[in-house]
N, C-alpha and C positions, 0 to 999 in steps of 0.2 A: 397186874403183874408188875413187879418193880420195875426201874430200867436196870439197875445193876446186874439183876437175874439175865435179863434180855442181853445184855453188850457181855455178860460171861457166855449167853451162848453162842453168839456172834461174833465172837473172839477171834482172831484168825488160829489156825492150828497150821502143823507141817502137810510136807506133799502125802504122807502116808496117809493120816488121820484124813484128809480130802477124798483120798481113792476110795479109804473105806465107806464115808459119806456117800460116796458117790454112787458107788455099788446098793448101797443099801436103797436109796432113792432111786434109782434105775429100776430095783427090786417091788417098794414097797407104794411108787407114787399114784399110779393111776388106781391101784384098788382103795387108796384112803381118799384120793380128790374124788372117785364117787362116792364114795360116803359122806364126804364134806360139802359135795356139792352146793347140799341146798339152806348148808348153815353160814358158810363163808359167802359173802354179796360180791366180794371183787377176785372171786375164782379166775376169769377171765388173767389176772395180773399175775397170780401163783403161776399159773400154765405158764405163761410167756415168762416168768422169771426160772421156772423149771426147762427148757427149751434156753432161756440163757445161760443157765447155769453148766449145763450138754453141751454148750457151742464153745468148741477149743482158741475160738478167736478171742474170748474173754478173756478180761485181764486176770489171772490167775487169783487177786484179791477180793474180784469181787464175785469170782466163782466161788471162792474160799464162803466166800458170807450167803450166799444163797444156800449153798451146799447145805449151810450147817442148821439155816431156818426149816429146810428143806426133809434135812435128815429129822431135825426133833417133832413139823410136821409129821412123817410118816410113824414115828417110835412109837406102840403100841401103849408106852404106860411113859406118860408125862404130868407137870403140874394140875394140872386136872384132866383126868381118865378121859377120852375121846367117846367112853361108850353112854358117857351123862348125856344124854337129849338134851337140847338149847344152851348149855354151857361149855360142851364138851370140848368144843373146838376153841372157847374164849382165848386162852395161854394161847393158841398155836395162831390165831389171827392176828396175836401182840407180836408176836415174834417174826411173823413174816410178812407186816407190814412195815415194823422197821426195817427190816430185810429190803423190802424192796424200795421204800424209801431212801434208807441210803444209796442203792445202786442203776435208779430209775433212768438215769444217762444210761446205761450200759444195758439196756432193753433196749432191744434195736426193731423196728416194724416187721422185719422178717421173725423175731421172735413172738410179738408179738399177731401175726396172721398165725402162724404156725398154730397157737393158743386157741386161735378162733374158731379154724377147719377144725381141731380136736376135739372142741367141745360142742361144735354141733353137728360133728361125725358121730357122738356120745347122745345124744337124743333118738 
């Protein structure tokens, strides 16, 4: 996946287009990160950046940019369909590990525990 594609979807957008993000991700995360679970290796870091992205103490920009890796994660029909076995998830691993590489300061322990109880609440 190019990076230009990547940084258009990481764009920042306004306060609306974020709410909407947001709502959708609220909606659509945990039923796609089990489904992703066992394609994505650093799930562990999606959770904790989803639980930062939730947390109103973050700087508003760099919820803005998780939101949005977050929102194209969860989208049913992206650069390549999620329903391909072993590729499916390739696009949405590019996209939300720049995601969280840019914003990896602003992962705070607390979001990160938070990550861990849920995912092996999820076993």
């Amino acid at each position: 996946m190019e990076d230009v594609k990547i940084g258009e979807i990481l764009e920042p957008v306004g306060k609306e287009e974020n709410e909407s993000r947001e709502q959708r991700v609220r909606r659509k995360f945990w039923s796609t990160a089990k489904r992703a679970a066992r394609q994505i290796p650093f799930m562990e870091d999606v959770v904790a950046g989803y639980y930062c992205a939730l947390d109103r103490d973050t700087p508003f920009r760099v919820r803005g940019m998780l939101l949005a890796a977050l929102a194209y994660f969860v989208l049913p029909i992206d650069t390549i369909p999620d329903l391909f076995a072993g590729i499916g998830f390739t696009d949405d691993m590019a996209v939300l590990m720049a995601a969280l590489a840019a914003v990896r300061a602003h992962i705070t322990p607390a979001h990160r525990l938070a990550a861990k109880q849920a995912l092996e609440s999820e076993d």
